[in-house]
C-alpha positions in Angstrom: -56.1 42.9 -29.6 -59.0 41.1 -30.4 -57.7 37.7 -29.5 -57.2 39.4 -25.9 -60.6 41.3 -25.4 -62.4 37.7 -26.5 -60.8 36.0 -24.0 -61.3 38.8 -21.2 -64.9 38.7 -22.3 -65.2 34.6 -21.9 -62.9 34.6 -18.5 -66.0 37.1 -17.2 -68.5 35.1 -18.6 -67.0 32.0 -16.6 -66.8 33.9 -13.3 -69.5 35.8 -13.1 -72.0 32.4 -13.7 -71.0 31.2 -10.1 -71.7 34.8 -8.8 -75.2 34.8 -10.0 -76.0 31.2 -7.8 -74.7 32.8 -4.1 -77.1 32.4 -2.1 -79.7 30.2 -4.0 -80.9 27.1 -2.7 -82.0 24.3 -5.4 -85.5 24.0 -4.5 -85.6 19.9 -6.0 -85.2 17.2 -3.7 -83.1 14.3 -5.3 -84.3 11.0 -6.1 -84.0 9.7 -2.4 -86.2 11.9 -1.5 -89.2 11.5 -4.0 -89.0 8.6 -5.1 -87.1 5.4 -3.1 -88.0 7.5 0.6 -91.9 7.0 -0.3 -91.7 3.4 -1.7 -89.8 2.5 1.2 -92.4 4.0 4.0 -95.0 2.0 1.7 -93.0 -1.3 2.5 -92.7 -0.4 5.7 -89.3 -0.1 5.8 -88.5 3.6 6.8 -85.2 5.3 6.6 -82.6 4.6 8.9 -79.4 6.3 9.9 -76.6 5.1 8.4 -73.4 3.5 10.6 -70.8 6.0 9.1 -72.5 9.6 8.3 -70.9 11.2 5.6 -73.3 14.2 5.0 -71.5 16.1 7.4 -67.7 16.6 7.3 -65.0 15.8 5.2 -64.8 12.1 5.8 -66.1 11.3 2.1 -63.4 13.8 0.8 -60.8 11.7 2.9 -61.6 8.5 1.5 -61.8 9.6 -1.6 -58.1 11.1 -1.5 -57.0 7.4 0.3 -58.3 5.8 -2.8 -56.2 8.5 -4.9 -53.2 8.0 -3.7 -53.4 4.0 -3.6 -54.4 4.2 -7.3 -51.4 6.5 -7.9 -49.1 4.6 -5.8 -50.4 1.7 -7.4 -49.9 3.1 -11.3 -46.5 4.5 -10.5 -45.2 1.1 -9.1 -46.4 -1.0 -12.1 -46.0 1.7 -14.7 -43.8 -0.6 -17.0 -46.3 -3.2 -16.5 -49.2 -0.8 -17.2 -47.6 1.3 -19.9 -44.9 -1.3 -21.7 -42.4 0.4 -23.4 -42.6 0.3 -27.5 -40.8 -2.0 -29.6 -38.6 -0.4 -32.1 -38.5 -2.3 -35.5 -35.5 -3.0 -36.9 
């Protein structure tokens, strides 16, 4: 029983912490922002747009998930290359 009530207590403890944060907006610019944007304008080199924009969209999740499944395809082919198999001494 109290194995049970401990863990209903932590499983509400680990939901209700993203509960709290709706709606919340970090107020903290990153390092881009502060820092490298300033030096930059200083230079004279402003920021530019980049070719492929990945702040909007899922594009970054879709390349990521390419490179997944290349590196799995990749690990599953060469398994016994990867992972050779033991030698059993006799």
């Amino acid at each position: 029983m109290k194995k049970t009530a401990l863990l209903l207590l932590f499983a509400g403890l680990l939901l209700s912490g993203p509960i709290d944060a709706v709606g919340q907006t970090a107020s903290w610019s990153g390092v881009d922002e502060t820092v490298i944007e300033k030096f930059a304008e200083k230079a004279g080199r402003p920021a530019w747009k980049s070719f492929i924009d990945t702040d909007q969209g899922d594009l970054i999740l879709f390349v990521f998930l390419l490179a997944g499944a290349v590196g799995g395809f990749a690990a599953g082919y060469w398994f016994r290359v990867l992972f050779p198999p033991r030698r059993k001494d006799v």
